[in-house]
N, CA, C and O atoms as a MOPAC input file, in Angstrom:
PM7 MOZYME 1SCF
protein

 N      0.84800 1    -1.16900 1     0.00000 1
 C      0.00000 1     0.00000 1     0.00000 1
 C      0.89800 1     1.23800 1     0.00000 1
 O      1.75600 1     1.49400 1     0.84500 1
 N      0.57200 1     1.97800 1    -1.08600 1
 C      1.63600 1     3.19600 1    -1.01100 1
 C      1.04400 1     4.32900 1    -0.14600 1
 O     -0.04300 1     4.16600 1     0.40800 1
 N      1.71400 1     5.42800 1    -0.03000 1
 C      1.60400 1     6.65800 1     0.98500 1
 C      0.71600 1     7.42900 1     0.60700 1
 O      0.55300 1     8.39800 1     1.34800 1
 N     -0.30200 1     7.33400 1    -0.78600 1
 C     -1.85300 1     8.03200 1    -0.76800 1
 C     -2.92900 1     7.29300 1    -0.69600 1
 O     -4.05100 1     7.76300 1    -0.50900 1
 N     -2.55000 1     5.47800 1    -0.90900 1
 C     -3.31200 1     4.63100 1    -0.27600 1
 C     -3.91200 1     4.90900 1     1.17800 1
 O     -5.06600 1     5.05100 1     1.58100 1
 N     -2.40300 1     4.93400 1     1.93500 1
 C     -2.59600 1     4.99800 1     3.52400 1
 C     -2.96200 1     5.95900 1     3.68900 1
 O     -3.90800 1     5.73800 1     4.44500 1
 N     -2.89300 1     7.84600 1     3.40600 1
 C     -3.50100 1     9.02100 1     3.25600 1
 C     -5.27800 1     8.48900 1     2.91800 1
 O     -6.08800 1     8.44800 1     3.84400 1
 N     -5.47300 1     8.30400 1     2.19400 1
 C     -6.66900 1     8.26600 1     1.71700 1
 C     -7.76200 1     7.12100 1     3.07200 1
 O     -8.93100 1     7.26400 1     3.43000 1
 N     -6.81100 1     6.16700 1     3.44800 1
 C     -7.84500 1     5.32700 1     4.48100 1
 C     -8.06600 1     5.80900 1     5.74900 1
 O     -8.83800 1     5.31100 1     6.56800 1
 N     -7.43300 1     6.70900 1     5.89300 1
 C     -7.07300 1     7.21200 1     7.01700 1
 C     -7.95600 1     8.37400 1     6.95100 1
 O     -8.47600 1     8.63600 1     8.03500 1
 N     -8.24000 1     9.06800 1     6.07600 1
 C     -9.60300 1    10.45000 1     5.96500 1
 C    -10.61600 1     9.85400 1     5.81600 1
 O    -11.51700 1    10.63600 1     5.51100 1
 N    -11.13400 1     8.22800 1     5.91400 1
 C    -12.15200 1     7.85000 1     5.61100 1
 C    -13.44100 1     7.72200 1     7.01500 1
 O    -13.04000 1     7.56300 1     8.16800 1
 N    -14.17600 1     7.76800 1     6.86200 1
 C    -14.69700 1     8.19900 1     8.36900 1
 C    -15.29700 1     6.66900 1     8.29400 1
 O    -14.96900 1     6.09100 1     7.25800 1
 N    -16.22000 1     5.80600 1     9.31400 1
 C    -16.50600 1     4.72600 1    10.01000 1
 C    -17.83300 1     4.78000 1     9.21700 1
 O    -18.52300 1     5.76100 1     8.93900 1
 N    -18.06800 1     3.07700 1     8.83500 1
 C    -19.01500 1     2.79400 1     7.58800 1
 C    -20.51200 1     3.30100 1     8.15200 1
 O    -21.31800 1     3.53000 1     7.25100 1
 N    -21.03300 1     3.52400 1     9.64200 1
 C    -21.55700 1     4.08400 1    10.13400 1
 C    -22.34600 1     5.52500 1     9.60600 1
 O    -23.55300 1     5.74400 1     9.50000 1
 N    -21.21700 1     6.37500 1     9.33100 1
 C    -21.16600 1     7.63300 1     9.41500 1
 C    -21.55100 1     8.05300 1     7.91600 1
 O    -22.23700 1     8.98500 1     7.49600 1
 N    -20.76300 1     6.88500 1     7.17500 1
 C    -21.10200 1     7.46200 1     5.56100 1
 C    -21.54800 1     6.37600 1     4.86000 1
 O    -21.12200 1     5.24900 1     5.11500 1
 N    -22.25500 1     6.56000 1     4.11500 1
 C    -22.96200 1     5.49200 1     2.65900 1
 C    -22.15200 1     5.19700 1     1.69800 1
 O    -21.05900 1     5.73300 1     1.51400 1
 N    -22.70400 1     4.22400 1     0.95400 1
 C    -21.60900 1     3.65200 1    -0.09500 1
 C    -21.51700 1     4.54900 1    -1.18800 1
 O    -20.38500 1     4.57700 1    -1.67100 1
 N    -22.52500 1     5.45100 1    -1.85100 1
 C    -21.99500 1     6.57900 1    -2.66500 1
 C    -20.94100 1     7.33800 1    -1.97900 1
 O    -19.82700 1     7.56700 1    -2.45000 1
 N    -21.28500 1     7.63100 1    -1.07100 1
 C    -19.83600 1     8.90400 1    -0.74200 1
 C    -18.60500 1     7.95900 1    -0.06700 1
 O    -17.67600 1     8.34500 1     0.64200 1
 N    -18.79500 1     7.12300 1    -0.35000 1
 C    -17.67600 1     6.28100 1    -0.03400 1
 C    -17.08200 1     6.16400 1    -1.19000 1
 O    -16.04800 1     6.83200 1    -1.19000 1
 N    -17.29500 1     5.52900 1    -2.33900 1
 C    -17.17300 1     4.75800 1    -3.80200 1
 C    -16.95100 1     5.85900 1    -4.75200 1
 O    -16.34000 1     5.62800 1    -5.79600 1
 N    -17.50000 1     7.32600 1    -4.41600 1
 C    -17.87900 1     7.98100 1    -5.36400 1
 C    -17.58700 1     9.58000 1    -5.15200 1
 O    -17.23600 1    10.24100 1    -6.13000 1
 N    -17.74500 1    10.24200 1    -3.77700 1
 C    -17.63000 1    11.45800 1    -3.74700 1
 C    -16.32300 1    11.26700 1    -2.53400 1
 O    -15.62500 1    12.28100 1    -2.53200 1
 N    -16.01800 1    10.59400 1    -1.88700 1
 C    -14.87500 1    10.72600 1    -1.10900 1
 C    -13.45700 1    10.00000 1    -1.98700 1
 O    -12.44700 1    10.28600 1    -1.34300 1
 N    -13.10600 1     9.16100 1    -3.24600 1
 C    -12.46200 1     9.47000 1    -4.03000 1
 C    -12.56900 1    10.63100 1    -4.52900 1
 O    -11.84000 1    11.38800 1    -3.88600 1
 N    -13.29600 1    11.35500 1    -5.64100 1
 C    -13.28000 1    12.05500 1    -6.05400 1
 C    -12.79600 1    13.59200 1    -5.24100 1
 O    -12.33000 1    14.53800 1    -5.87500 1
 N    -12.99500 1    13.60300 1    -3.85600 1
 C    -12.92300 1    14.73900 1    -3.08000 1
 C    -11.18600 1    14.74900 1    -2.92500 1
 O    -10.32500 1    15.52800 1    -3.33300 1
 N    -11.13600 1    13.42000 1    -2.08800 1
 C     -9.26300 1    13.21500 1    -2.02400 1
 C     -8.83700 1    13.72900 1    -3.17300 1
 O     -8.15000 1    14.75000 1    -3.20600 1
 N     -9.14100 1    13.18500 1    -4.04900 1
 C     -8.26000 1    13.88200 1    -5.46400 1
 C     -7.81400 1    15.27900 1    -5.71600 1
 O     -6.71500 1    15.75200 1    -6.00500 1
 N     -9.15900 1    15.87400 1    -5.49400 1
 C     -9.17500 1    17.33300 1    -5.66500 1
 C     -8.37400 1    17.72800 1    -4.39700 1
 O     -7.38500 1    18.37300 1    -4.74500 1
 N     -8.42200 1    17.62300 1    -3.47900 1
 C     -7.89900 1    17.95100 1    -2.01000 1
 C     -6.41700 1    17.47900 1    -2.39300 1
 O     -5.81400 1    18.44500 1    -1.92600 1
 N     -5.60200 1    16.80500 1    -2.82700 1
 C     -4.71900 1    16.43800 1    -3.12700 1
 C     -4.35300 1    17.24800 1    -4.26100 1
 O     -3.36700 1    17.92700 1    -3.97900 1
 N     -4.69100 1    17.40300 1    -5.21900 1
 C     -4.26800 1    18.55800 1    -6.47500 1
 C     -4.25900 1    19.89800 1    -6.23600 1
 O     -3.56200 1    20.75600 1    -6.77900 1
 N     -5.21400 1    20.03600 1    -5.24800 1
 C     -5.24700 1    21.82700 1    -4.75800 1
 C     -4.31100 1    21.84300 1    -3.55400 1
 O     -3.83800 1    22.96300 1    -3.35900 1
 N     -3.95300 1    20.99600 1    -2.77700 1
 C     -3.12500 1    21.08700 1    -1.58000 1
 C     -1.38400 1    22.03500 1    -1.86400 1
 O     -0.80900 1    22.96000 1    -1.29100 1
 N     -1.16900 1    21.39800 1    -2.71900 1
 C     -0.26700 1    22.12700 1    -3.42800 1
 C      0.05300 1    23.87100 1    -4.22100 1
 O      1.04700 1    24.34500 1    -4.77200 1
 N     -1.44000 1    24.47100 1    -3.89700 1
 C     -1.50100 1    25.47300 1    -4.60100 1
 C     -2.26600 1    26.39300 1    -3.49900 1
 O     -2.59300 1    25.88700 1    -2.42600 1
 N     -2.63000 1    28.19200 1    -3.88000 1
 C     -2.88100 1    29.00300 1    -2.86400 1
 C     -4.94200 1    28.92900 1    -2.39400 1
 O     -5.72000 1    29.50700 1    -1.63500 1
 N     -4.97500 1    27.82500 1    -3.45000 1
 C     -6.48100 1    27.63300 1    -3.26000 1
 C     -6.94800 1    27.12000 1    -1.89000 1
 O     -6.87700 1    25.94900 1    -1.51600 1
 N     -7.60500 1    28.51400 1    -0.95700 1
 C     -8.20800 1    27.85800 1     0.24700 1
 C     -9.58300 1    27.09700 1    -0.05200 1
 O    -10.29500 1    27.16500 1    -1.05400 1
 N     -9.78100 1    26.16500 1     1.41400 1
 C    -11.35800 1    25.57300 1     1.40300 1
 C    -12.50100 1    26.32000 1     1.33300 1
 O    -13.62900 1    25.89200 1     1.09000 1
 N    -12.00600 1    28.03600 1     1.66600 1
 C    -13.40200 1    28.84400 1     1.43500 1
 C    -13.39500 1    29.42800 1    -0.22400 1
 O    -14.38700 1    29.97200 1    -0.70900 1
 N    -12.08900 1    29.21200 1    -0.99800 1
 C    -12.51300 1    29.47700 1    -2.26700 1
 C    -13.58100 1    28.13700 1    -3.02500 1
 O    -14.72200 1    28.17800 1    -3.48600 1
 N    -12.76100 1    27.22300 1    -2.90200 1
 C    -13.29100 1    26.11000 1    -3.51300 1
 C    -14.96500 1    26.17800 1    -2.97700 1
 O    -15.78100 1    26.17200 1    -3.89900 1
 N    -15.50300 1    26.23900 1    -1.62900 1
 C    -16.73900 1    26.78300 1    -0.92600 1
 C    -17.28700 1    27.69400 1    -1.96100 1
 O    -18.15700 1    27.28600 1    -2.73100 1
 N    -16.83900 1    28.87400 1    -2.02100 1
 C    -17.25400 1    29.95200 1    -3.18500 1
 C    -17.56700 1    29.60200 1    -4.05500 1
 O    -18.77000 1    29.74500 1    -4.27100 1
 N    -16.85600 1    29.02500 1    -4.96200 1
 C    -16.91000 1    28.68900 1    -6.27000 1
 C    -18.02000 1    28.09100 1    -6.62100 1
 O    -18.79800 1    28.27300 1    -7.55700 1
 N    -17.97200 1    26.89400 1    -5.20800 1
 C    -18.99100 1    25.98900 1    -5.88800 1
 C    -20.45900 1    26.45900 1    -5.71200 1
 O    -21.40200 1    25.87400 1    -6.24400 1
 N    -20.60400 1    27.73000 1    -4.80500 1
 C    -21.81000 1    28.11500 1    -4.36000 1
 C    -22.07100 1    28.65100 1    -6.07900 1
 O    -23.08500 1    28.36700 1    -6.71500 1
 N    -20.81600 1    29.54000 1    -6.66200 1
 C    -21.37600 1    29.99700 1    -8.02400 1
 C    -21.48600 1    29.26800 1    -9.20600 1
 O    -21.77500 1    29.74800 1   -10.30300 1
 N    -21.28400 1    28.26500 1    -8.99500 1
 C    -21.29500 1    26.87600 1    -9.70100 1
 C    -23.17700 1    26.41400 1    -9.86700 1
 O    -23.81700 1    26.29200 1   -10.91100 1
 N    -23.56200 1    26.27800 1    -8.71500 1
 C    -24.53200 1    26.01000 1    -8.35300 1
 C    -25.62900 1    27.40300 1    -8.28000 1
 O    -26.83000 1    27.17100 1    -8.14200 1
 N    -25.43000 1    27.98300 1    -8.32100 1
 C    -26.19800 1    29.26500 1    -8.62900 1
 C    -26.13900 1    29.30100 1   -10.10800 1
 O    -27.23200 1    29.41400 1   -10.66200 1
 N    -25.16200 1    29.23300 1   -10.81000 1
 C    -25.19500 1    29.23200 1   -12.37100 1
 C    -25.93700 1    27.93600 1   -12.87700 1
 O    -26.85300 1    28.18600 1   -13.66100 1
 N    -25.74700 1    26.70200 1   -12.61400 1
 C    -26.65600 1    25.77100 1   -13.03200 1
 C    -28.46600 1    25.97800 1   -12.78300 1
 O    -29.29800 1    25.89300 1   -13.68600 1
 N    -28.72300 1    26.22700 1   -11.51000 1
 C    -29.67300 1    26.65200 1   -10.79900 1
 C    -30.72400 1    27.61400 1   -11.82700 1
 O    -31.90000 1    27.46000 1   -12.15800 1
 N    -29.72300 1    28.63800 1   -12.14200 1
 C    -30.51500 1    29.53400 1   -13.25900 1
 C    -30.69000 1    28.85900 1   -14.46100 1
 O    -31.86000 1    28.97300 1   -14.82600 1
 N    -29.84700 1    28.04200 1   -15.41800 1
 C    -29.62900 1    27.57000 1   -16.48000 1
 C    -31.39200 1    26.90400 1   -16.46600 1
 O    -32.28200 1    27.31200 1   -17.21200 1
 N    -31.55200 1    25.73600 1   -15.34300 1
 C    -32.69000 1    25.18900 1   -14.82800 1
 C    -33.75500 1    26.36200 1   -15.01000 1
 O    -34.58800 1    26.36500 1   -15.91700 1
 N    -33.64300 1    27.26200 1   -14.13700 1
 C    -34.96700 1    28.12700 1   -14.36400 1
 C    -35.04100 1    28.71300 1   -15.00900 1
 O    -36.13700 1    29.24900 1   -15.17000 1
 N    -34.00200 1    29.03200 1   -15.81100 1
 C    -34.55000 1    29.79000 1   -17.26400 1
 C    -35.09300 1    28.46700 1   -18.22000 1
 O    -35.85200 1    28.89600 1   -19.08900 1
 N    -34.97000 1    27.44100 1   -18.27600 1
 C    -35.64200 1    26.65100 1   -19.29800 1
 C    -36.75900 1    26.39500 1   -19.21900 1
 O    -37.57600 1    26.16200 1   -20.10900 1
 N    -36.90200 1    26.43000 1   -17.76300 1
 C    -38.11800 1    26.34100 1   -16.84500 1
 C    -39.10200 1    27.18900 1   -17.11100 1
 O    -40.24000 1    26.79900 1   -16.84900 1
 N    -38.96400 1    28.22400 1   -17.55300 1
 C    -39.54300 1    29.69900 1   -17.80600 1
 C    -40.26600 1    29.42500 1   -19.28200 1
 O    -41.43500 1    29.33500 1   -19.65600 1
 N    -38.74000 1    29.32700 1   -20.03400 1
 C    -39.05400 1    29.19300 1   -21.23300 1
 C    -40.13000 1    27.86500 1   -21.65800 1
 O    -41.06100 1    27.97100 1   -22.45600 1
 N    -39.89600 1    27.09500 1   -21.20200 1
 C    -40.88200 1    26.22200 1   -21.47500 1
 C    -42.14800 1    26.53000 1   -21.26000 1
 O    -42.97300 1    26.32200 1   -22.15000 1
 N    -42.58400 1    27.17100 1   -19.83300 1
 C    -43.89000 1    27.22300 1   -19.43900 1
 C    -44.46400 1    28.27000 1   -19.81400 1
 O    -45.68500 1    28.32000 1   -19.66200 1
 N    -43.56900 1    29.72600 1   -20.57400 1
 C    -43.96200 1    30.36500 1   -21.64000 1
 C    -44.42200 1    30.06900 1   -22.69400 1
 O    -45.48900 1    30.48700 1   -23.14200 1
 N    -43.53900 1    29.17800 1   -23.31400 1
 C    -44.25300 1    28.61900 1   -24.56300 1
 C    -45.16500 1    27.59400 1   -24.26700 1
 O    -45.69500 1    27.40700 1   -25.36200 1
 N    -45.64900 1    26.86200 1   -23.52200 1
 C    -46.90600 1    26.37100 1   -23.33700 1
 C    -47.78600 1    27.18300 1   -23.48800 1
 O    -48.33200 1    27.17200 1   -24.59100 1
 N    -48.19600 1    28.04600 1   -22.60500 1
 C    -48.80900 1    29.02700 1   -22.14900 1
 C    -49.74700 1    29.38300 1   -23.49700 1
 O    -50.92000 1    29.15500 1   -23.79400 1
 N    -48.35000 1    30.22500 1   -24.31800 1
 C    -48.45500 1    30.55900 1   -25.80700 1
 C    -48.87400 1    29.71800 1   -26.61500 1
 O    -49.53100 1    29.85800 1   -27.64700 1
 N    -48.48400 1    28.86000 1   -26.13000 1
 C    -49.46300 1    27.40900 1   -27.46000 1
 C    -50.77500 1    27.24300 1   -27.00400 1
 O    -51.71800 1    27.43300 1   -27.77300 1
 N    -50.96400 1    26.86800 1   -25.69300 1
 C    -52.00400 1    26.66800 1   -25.17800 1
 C    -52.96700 1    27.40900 1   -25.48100 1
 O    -53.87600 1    26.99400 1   -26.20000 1
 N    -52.93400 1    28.94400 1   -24.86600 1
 C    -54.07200 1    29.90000 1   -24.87400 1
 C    -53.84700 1    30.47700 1   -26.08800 1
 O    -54.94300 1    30.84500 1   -26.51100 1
 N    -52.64300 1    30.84600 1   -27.16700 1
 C    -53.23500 1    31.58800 1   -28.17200 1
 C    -52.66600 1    30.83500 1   -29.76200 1
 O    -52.86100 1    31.35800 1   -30.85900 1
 N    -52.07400 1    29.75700 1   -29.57700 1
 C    -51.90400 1    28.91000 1   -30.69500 1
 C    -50.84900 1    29.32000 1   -31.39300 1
 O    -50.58900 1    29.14200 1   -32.58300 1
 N    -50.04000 1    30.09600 1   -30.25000 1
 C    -48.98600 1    30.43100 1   -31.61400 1
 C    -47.38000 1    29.75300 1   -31.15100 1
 O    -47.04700 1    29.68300 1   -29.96800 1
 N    -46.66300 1    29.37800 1   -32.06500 1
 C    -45.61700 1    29.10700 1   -31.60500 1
 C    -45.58100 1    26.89900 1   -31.71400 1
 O    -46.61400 1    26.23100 1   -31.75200 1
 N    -44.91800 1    26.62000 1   -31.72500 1
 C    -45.06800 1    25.66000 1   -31.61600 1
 C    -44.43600 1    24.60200 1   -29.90100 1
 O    -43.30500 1    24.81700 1   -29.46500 1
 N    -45.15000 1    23.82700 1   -29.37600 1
 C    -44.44700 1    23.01200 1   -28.54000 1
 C    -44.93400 1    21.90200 1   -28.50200 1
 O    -45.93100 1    21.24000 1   -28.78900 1
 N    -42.81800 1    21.84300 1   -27.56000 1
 C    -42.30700 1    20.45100 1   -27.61100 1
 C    -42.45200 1    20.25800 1   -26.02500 1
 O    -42.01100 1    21.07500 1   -25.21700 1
 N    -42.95900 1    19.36800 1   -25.76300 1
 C    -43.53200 1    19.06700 1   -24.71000 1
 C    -42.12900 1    18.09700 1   -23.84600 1
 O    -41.20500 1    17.66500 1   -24.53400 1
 N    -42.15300 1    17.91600 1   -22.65500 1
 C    -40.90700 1    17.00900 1   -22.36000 1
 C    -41.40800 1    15.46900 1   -22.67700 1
 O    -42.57100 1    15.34300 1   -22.29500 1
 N    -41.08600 1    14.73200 1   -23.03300 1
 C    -41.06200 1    13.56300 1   -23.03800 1
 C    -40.66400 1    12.49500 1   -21.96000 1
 O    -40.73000 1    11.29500 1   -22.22700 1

């Protein structure tokens, strides 16, 4: 077992505490990143930041389609114009 093997088992918290997704899936993936940024001036409250604008930008992406869709219903519905594509 090499020295990010043993790093990595050692941040793992008690099967208790966490589920097999964030075991299998988001606590690799986290080590990684935590390991690639460790090296650089990126604090835990940027990466925090970021992802809040990460998630605020998807968030909108969502409600603007959201919009747009139920506009153009709307428009098809009550005055026939426009055409829609309904979700499938």
């Amino acid at each position: 077992m090499n020295e990010n093997d043993k790093e990595y088992q050692s941040s793992l918290k008690s099967l208790e505490t966490e589920n097999i997704v964030d075991r299998k899936f988001y606590r690799p993936i986290g080590f990684y990143f935590a390991k690639l940024l460790s090296h650089t001036k990126v604090t835990p409250n940027m990466v925090t930041i970021l992802s809040i604008f990460v998630g605020l930008g998807g968030g909108g992406v969502f409600y603007a389609y959201a919009i747009q869709s139920w506009v153009g219903r709307c428009r098809y519905y009550l005055f026939g114009v426009g055409q829609y594509h309904g979700l499938h």
